[in-house]
Backbone of each chain as ProteinMPNN parsed JSONL, in Angstrom:
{"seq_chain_A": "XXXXXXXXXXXXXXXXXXXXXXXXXXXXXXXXXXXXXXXXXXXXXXXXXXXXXXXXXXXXXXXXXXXXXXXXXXXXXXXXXXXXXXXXXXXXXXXXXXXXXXXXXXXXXXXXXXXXXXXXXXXXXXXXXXXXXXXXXXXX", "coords_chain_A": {"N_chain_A": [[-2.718, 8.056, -16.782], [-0.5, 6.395, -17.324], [1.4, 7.753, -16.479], [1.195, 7.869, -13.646], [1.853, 5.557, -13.08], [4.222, 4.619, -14.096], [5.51, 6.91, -12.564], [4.776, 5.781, -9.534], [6.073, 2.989, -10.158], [8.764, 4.003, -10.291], [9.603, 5.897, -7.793], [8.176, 5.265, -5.365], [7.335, 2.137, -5.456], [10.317, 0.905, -6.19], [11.503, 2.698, -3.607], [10.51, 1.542, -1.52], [11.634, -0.9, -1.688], [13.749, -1.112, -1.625], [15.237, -0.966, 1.03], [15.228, -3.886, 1.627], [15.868, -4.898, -0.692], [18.641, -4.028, -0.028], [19.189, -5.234, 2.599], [19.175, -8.121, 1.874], [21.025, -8.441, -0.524], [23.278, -7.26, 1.177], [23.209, -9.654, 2.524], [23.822, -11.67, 0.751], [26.121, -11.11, -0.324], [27.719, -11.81, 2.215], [27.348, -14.385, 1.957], [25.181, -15.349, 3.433], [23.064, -16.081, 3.042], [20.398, -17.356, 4.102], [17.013, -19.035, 4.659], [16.734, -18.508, 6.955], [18.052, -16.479, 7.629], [16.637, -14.744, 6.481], [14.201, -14.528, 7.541], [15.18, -13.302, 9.922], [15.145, -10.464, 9.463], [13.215, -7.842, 9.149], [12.645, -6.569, 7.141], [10.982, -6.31, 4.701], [7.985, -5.987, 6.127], [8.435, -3.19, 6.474], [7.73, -2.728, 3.333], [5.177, -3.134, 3.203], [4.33, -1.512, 4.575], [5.317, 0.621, 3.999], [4.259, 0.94, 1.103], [1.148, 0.757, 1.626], [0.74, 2.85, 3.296], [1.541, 5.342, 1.319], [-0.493, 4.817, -0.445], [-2.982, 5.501, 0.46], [-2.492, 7.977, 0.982], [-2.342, 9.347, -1.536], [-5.057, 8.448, -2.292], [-6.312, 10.417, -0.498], [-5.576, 12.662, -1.686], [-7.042, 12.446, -3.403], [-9.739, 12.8, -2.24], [-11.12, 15.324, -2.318], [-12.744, 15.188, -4.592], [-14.589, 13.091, -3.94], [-17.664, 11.269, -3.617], [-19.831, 11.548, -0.683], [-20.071, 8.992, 0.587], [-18.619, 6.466, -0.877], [-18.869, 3.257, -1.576], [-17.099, 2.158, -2.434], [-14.38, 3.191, -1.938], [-14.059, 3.84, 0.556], [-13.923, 0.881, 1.536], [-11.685, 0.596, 0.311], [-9.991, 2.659, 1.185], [-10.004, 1.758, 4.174], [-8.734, -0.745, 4.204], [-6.342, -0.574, 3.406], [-5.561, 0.992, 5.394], [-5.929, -0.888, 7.575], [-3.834, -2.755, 6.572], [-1.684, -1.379, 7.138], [-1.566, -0.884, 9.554], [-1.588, -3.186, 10.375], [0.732, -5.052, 9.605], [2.825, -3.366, 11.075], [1.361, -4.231, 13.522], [2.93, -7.091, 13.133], [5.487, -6.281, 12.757], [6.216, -5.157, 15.665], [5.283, -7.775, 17.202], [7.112, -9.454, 15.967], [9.564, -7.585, 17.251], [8.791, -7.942, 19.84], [9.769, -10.606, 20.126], [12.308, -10.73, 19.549], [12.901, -9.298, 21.645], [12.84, -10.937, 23.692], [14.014, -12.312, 24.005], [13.261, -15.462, 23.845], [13.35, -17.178, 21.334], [10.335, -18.444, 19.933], [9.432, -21.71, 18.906], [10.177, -22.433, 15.102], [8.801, -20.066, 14.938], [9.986, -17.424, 13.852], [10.076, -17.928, 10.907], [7.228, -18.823, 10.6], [6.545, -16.129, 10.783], [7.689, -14.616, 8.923], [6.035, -15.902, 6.652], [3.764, -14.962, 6.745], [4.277, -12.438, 6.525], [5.326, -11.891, 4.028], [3.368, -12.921, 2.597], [0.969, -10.773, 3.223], [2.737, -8.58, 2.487], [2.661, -8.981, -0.635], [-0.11, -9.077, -1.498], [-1.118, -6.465, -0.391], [0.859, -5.103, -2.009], [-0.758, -5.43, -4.655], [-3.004, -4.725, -3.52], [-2.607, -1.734, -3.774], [-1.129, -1.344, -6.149], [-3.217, -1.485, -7.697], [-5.151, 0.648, -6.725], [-3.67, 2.72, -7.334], [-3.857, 2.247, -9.999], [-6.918, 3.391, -10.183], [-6.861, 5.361, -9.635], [-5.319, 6.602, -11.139], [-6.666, 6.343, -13.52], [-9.064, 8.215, -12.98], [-7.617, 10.489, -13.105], [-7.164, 10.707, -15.653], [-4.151, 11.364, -18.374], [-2.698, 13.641, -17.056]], "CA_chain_A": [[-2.559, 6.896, -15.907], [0.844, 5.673, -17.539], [2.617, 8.875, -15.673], [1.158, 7.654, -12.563], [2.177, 4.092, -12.856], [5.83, 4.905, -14.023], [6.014, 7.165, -10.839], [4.407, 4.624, -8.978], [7.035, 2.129, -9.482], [10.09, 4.092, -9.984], [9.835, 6.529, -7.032], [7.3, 4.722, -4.446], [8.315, 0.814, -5.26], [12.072, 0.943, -6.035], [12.216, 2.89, -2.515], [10.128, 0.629, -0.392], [12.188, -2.488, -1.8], [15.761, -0.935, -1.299], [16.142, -1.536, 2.465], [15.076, -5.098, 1.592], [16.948, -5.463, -1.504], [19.983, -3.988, 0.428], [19.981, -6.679, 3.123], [19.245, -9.584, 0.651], [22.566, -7.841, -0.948], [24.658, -7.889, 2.243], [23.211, -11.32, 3.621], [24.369, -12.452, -0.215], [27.867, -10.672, 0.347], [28.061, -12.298, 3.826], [27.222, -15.773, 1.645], [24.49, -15.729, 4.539], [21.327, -15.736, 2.386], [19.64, -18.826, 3.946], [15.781, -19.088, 5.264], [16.694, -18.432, 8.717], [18.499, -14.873, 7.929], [15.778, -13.994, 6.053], [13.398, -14.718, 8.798], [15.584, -12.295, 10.69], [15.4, -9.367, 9.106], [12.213, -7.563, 9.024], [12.339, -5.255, 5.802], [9.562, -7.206, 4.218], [7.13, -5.351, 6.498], [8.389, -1.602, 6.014], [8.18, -2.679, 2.324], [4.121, -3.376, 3.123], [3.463, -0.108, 5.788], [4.937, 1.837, 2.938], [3.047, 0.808, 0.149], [-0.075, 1.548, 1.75], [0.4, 4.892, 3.896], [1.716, 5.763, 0.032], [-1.651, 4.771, -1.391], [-3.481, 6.18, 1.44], [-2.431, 9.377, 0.976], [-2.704, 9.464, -2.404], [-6.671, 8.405, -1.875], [-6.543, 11.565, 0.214], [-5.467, 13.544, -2.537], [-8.53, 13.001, -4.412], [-11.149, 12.846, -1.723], [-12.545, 16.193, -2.097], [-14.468, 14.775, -5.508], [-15.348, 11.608, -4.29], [-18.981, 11.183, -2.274], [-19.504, 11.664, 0.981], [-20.313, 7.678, 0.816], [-18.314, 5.687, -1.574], [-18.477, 1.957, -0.989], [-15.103, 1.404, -3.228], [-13.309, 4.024, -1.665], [-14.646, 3.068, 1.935], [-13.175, -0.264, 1.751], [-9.993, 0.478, -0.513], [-9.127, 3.219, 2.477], [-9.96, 0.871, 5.5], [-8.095, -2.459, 3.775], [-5.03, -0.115, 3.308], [-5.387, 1.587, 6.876], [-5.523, -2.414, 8.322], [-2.792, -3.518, 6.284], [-0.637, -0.937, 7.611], [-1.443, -1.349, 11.008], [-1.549, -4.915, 10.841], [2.207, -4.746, 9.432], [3.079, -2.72, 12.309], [2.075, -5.301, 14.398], [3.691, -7.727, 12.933], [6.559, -5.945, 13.177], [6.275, -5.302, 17.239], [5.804, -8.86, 17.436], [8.933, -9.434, 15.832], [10.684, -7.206, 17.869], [9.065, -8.702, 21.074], [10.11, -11.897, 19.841], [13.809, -10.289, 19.255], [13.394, -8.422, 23.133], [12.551, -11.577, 24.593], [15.261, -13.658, 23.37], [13.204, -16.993, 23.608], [12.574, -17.427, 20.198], [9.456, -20.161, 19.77], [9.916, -22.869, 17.256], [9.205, -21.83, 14.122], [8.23, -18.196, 15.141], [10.308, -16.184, 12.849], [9.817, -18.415, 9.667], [5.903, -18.26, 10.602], [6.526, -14.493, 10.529], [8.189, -14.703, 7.296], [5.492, -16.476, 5.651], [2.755, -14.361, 7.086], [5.019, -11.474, 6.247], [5.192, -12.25, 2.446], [1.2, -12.731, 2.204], [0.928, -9.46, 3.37], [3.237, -7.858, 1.213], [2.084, -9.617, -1.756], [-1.532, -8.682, -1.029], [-1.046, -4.766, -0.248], [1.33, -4.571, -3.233], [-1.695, -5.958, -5.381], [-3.972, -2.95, -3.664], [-1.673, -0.212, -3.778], [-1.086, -0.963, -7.656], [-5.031, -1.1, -7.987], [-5.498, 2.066, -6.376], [-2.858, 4.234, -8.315], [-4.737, 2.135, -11.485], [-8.247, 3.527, -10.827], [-6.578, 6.988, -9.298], [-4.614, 6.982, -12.871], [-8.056, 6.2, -14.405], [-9.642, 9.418, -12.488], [-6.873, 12.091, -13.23], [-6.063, 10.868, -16.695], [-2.821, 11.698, -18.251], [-2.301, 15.184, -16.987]], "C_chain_A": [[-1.139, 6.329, -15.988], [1.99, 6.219, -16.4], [2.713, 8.511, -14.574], [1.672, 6.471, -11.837], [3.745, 4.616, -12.487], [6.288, 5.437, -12.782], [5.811, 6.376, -9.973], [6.115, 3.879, -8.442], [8.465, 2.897, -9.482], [10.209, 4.65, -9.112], [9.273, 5.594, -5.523], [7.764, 3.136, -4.111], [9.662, 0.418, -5.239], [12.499, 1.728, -4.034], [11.731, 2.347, -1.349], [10.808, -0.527, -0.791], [13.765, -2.102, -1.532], [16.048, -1.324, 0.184], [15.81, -3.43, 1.994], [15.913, -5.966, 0.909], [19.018, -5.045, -1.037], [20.523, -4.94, 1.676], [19.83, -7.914, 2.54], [20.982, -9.634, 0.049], [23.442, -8.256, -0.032], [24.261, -9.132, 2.575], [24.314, -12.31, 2.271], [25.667, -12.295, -0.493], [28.371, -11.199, 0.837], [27.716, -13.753, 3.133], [26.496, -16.427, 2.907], [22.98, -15.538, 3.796], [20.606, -17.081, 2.703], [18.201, -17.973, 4.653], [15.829, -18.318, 6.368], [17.354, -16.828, 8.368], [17.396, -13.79, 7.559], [14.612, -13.425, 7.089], [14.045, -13.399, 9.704], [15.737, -11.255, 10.767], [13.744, -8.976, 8.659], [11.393, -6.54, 7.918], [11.342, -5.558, 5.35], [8.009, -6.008, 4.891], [7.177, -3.959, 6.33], [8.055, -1.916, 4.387], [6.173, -2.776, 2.198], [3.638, -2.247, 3.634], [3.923, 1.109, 4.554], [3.852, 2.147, 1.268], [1.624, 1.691, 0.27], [0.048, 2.607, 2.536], [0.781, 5.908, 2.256], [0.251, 6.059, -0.403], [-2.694, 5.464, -0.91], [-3.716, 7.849, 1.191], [-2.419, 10.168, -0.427], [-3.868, 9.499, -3.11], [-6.939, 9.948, -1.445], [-6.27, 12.853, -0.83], [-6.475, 14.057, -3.429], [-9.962, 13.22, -3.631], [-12.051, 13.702, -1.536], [-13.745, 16.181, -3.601], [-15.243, 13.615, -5.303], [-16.445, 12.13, -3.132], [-18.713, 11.045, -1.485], [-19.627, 9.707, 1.13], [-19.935, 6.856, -0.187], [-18.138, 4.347, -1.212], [-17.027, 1.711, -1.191], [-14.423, 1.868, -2.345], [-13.08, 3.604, 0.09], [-13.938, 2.099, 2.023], [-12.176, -0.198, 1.689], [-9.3, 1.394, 0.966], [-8.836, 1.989, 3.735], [-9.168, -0.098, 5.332], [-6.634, -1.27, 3.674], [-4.644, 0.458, 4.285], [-4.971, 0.097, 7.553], [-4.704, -3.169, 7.97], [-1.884, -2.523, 7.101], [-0.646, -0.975, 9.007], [-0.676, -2.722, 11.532], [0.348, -5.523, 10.255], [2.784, -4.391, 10.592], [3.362, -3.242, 13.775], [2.418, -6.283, 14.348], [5.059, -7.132, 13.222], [7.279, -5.755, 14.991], [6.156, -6.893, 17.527], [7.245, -9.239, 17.775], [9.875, -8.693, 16.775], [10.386, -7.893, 19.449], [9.776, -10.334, 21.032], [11.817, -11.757, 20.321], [14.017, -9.649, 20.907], [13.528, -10.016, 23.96], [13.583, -12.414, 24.835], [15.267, -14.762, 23.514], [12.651, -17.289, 22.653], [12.101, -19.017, 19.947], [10.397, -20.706, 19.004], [8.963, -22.441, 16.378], [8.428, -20.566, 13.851], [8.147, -17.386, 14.035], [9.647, -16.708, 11.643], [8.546, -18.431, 9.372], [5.79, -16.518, 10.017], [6.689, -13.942, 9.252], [7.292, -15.123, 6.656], [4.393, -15.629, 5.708], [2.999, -12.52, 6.657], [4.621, -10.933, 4.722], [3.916, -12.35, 2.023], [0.75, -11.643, 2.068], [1.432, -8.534, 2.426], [2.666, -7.622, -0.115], [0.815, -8.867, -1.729], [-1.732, -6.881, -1.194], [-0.256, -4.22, -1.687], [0.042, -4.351, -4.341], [-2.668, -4.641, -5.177], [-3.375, -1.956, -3.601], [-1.17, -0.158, -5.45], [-2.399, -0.859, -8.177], [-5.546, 0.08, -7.803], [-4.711, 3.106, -6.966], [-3.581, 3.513, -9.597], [-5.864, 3.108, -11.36], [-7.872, 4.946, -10.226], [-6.205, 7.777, -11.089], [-5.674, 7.322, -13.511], [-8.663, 7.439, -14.183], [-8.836, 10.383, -13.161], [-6.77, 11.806, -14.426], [-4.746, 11.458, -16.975], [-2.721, 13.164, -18.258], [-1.413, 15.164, -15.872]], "O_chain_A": [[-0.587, 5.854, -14.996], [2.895, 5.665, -15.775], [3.818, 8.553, -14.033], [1.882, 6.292, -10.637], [4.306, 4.889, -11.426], [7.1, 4.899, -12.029], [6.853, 6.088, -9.384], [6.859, 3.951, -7.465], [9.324, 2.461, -8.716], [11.342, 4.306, -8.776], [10.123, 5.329, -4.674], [8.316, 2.773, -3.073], [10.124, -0.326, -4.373], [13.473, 1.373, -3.369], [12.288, 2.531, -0.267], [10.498, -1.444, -0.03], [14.704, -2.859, -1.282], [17.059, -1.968, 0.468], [16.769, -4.104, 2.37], [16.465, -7.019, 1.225], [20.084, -5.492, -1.46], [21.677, -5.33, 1.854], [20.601, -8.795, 2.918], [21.83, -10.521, 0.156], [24.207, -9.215, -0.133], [25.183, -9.823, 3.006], [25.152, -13.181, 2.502], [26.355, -13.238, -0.882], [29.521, -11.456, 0.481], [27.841, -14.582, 4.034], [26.813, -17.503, 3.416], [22.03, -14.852, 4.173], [20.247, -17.839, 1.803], [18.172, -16.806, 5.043], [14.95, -17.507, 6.66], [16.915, -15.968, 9.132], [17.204, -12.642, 7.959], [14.269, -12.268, 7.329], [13.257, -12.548, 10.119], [16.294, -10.725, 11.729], [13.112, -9.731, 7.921], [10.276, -6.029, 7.833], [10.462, -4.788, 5.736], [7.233, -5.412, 4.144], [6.125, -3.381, 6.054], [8.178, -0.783, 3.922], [5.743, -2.481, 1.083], [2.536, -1.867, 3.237], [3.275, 2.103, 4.227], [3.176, 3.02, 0.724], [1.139, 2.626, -0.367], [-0.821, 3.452, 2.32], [0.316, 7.04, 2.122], [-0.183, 7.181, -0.664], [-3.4, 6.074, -1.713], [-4.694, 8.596, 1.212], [-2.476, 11.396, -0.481], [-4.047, 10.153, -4.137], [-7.76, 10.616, -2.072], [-6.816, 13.94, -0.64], [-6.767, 15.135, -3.947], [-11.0, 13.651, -4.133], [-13.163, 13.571, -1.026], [-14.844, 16.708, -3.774], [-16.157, 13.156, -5.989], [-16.313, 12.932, -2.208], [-17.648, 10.545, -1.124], [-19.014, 9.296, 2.116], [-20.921, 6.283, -0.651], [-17.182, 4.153, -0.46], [-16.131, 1.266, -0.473], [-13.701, 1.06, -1.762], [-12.061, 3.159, 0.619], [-12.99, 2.342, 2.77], [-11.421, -0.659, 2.545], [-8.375, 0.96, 1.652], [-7.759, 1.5, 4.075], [-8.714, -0.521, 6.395], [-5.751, -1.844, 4.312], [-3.428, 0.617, 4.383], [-3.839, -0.077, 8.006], [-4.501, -4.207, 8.599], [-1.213, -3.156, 7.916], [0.426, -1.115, 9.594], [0.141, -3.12, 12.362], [0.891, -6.488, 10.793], [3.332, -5.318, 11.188], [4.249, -3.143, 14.622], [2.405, -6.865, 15.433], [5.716, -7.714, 14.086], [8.39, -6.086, 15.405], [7.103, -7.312, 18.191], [8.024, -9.336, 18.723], [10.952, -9.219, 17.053], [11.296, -8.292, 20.176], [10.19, -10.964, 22.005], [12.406, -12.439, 21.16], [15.155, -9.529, 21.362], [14.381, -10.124, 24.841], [13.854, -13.084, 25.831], [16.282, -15.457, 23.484], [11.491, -17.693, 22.734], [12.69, -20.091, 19.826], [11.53, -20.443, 18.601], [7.763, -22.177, 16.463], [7.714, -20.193, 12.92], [7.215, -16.859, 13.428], [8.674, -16.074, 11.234], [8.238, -18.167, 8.21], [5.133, -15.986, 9.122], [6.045, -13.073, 8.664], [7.527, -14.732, 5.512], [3.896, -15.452, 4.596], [2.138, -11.648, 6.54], [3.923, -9.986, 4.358], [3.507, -11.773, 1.015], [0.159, -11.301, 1.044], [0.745, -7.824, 1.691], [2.301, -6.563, -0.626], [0.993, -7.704, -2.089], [-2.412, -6.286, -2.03], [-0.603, -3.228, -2.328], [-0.145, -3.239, -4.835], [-3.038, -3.827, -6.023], [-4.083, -1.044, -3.173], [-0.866, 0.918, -5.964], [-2.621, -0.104, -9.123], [-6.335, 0.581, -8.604], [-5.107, 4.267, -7.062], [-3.968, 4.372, -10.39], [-5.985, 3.813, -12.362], [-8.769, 5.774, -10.389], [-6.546, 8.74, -11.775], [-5.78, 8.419, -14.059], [-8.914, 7.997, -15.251], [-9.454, 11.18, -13.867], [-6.094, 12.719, -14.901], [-4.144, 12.023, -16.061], [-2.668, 13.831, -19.291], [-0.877, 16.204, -15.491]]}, "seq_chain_B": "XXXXXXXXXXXXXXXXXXXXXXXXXXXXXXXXXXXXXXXXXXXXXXXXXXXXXXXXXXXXXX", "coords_chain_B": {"N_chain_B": [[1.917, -25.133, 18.343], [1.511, -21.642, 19.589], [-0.754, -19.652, 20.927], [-0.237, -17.022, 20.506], [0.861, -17.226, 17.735], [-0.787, -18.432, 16.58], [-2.857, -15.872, 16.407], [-1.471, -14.289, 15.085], [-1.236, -15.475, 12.424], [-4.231, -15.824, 11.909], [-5.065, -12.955, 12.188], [-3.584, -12.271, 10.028], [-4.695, -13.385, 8.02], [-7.427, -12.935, 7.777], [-7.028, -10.077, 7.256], [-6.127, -10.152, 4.364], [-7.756, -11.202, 3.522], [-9.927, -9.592, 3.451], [-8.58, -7.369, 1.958], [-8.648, -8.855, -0.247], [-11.515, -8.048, -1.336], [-12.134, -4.866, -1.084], [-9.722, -5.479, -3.459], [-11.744, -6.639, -5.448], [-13.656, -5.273, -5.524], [-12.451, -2.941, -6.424], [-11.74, -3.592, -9.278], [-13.8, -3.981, -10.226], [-15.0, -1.355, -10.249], [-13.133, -0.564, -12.354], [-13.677, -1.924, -14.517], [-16.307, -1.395, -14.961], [-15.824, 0.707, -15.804], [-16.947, 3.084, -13.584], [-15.883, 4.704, -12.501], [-15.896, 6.941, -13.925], [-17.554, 9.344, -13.311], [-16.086, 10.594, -11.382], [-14.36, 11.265, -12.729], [-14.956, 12.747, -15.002], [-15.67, 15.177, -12.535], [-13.252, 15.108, -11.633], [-12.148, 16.698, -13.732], [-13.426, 18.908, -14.116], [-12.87, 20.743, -12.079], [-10.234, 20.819, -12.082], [-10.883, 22.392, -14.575], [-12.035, 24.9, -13.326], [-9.926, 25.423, -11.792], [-7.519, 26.317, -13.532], [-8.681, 28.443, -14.32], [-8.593, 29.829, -12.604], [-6.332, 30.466, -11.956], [-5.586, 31.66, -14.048], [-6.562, 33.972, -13.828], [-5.804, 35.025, -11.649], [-2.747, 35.914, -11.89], [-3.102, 37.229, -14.473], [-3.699, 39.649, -12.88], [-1.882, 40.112, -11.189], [0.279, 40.56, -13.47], [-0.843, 42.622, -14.004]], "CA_chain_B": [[1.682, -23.88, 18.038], [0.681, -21.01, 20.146], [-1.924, -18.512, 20.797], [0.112, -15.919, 19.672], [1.277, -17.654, 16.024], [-2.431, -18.205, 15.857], [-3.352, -14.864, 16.664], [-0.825, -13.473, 14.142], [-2.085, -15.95, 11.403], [-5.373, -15.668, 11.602], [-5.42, -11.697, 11.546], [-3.165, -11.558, 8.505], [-5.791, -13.927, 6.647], [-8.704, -11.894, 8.192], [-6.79, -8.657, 6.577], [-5.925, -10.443, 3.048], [-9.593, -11.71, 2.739], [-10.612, -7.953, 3.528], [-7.996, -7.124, 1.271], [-9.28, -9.323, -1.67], [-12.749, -8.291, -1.858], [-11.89, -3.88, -1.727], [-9.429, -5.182, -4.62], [-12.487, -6.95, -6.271], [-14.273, -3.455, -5.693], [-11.239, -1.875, -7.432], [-11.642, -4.173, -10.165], [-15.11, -3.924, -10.259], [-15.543, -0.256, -10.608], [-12.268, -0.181, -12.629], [-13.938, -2.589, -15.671], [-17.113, -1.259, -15.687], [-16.422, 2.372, -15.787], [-17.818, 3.112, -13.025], [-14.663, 6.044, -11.831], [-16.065, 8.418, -15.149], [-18.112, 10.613, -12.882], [-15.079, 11.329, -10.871], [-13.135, 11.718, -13.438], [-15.914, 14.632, -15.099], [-15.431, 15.846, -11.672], [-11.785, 16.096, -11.291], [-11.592, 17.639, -15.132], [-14.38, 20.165, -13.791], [-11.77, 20.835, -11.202], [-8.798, 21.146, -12.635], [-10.736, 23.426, -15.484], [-11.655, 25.789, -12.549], [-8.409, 25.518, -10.959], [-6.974, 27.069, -14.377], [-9.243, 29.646, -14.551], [-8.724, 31.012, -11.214], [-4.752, 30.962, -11.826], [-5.248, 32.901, -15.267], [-6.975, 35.411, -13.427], [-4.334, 35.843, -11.04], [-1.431, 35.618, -13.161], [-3.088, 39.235, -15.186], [-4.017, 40.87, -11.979], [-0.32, 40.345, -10.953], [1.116, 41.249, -14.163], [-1.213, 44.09, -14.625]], "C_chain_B": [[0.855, -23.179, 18.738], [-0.025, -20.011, 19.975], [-1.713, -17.805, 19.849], [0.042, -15.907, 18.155], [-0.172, -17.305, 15.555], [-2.975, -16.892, 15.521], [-2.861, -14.039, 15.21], [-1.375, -14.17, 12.852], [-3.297, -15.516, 10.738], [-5.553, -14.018, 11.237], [-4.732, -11.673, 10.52], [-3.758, -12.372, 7.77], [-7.104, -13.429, 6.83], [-8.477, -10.557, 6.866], [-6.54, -8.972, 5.133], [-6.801, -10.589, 2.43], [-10.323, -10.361, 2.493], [-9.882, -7.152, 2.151], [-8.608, -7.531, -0.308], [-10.393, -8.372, -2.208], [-12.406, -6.715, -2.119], [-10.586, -4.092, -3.273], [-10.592, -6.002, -5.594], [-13.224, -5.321, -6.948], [-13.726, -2.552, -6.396], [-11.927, -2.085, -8.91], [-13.198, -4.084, -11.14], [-15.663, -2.375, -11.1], [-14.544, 0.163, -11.93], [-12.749, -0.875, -14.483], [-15.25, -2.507, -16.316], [-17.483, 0.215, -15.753], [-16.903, 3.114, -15.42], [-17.036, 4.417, -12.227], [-15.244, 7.22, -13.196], [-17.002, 9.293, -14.611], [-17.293, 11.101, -11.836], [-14.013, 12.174, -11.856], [-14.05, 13.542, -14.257], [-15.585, 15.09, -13.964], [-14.157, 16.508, -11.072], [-11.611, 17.048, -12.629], [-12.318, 18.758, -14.912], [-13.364, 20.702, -12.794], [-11.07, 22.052, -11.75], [-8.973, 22.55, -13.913], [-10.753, 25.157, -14.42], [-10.415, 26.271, -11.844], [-7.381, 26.523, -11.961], [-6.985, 27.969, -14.17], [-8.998, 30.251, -13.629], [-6.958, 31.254, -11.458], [-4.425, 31.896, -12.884], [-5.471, 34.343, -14.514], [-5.679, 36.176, -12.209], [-3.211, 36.056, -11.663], [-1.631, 37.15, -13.781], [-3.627, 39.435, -14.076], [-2.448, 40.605, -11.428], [0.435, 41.191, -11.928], [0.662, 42.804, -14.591], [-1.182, 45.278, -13.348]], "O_chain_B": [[-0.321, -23.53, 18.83], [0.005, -19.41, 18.901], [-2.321, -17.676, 18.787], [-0.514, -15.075, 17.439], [-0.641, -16.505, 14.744], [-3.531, -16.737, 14.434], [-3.587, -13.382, 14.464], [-2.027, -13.418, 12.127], [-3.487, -15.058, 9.611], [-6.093, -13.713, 10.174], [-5.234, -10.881, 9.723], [-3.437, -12.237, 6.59], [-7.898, -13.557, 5.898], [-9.245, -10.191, 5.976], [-6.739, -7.974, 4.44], [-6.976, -10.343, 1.236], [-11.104, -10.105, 1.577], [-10.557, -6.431, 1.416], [-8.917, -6.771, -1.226], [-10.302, -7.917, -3.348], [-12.261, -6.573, -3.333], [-10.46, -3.157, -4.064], [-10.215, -5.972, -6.766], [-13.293, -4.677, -7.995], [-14.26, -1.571, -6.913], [-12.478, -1.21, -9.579], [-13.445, -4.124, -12.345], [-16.383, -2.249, -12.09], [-14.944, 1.105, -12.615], [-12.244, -0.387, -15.494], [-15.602, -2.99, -17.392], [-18.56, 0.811, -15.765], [-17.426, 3.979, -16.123], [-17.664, 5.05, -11.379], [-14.798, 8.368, -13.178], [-17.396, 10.142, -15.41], [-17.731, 12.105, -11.275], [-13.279, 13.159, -11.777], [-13.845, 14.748, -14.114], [-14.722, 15.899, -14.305], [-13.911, 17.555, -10.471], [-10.96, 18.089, -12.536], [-11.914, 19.753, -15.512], [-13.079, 21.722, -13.421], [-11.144, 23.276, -11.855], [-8.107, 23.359, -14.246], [-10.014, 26.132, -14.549], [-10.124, 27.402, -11.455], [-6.606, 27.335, -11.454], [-6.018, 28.664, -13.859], [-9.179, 31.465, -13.729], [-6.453, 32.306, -11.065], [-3.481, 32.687, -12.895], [-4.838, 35.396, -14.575], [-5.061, 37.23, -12.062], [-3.281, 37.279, -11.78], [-0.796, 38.052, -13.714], [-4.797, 39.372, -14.454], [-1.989, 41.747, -11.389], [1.071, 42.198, -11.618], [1.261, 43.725, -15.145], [-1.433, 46.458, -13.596]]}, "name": "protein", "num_of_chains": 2, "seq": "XXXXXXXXXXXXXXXXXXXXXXXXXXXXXXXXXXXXXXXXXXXXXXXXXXXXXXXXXXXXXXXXXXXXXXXXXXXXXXXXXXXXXXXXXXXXXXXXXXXXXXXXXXXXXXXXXXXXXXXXXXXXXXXXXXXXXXXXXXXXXXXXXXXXXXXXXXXXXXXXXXXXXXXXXXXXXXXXXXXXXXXXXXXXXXXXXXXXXXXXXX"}
């Protein structure tokens, strides 16, 4: 399980947080790191669609021992299929938001907060699911 | 605040709540040991999986 973690975060999390942590970087370069830039930049969500098509497919790796009817597995797939969708369209939002060029009040920073939930959330099942995958393969 | 915000709100607390409860299910199966007949099943696996590569391995080298 340890092997799976360690890969986990150094290959899987370090490379879904680099586009994010690389415009945090330039906005903090550009001495432009306020609310509102953040809001403007949509890494946050690739940093949630990769997580779970990661975990996803890592589910898929083991599914020829699991039952034809697992409740756990059942859910854990579907909640990681609807986060990544539901990312997705958050993200088309955002960009209709960005095509339209009448940005509401309060739009983006909504987006941002709804953004970050998400994240948060999927991170939480995508380290749960390489736990009880770890737990299955033991350390081999 | 419009439709839309709403729209976008409400499904990403629809999908977090959905979210919670398969990580309860994680948590669930994950504390009461409830993954150790997969796991016999992948080690039954993986022992066949050996065995079939020994056998190829000496019909190659032989």
């Amino acid at each position: 399980m340890t092997k799976r973690l360690i890969r986990w975060m150094t290959y899987n999390l370090m490379f879904a947080l680099l586009p994010l942590a690389a415009s945090l970087f330039l906005h903090k370069l550009a001495n432009k790191l306020t609310l509102e830039a953040m809001a403007n930049s949509p890494e946050i969500l690739f940093f949630s669609i990769m997580v779970s098509a990661i975990s996803l497919g890592d589910i898929s790796e083991i599914n020829f021992i699991i039952k034809k009817w697992d409740i756990t597995f059942g859910v854990l797939k579907s909640a990681l299929l609807l986060g990544a969708v539901w990312s997705a369209i958050l993200y088309g939002s955002f960009l209709y938001d960005s095509i339209i060029g009448q940005s509401l009040s309060n739009f983006r920073i909504q987006l941002l907060n709804v953004s970050m939930l998400l994240a948060v959330i999927l991170f939480i099942l995508s380290t749960i699911v390489q736990v009880l995958i770890g737990k299955i393969e033991g350390d081999k | 605040m419009n439709y839309f915000s709403l729209f976008l709100i409400w499904g990403t607390l629809g999908v977090t709540l959905y979210s919670v409860i398969a990580i309860s299910l994680a948590v669930y199966k994950i504390s009461k040991s409830r993954y150790k007949i997969y796991q016999e099943k992948y080690d039954q696996f993986m022992i066949q999986k050996h065995r079939v590569e020994e056998k190829l391995n000496q019909r190659s080298s032989s």
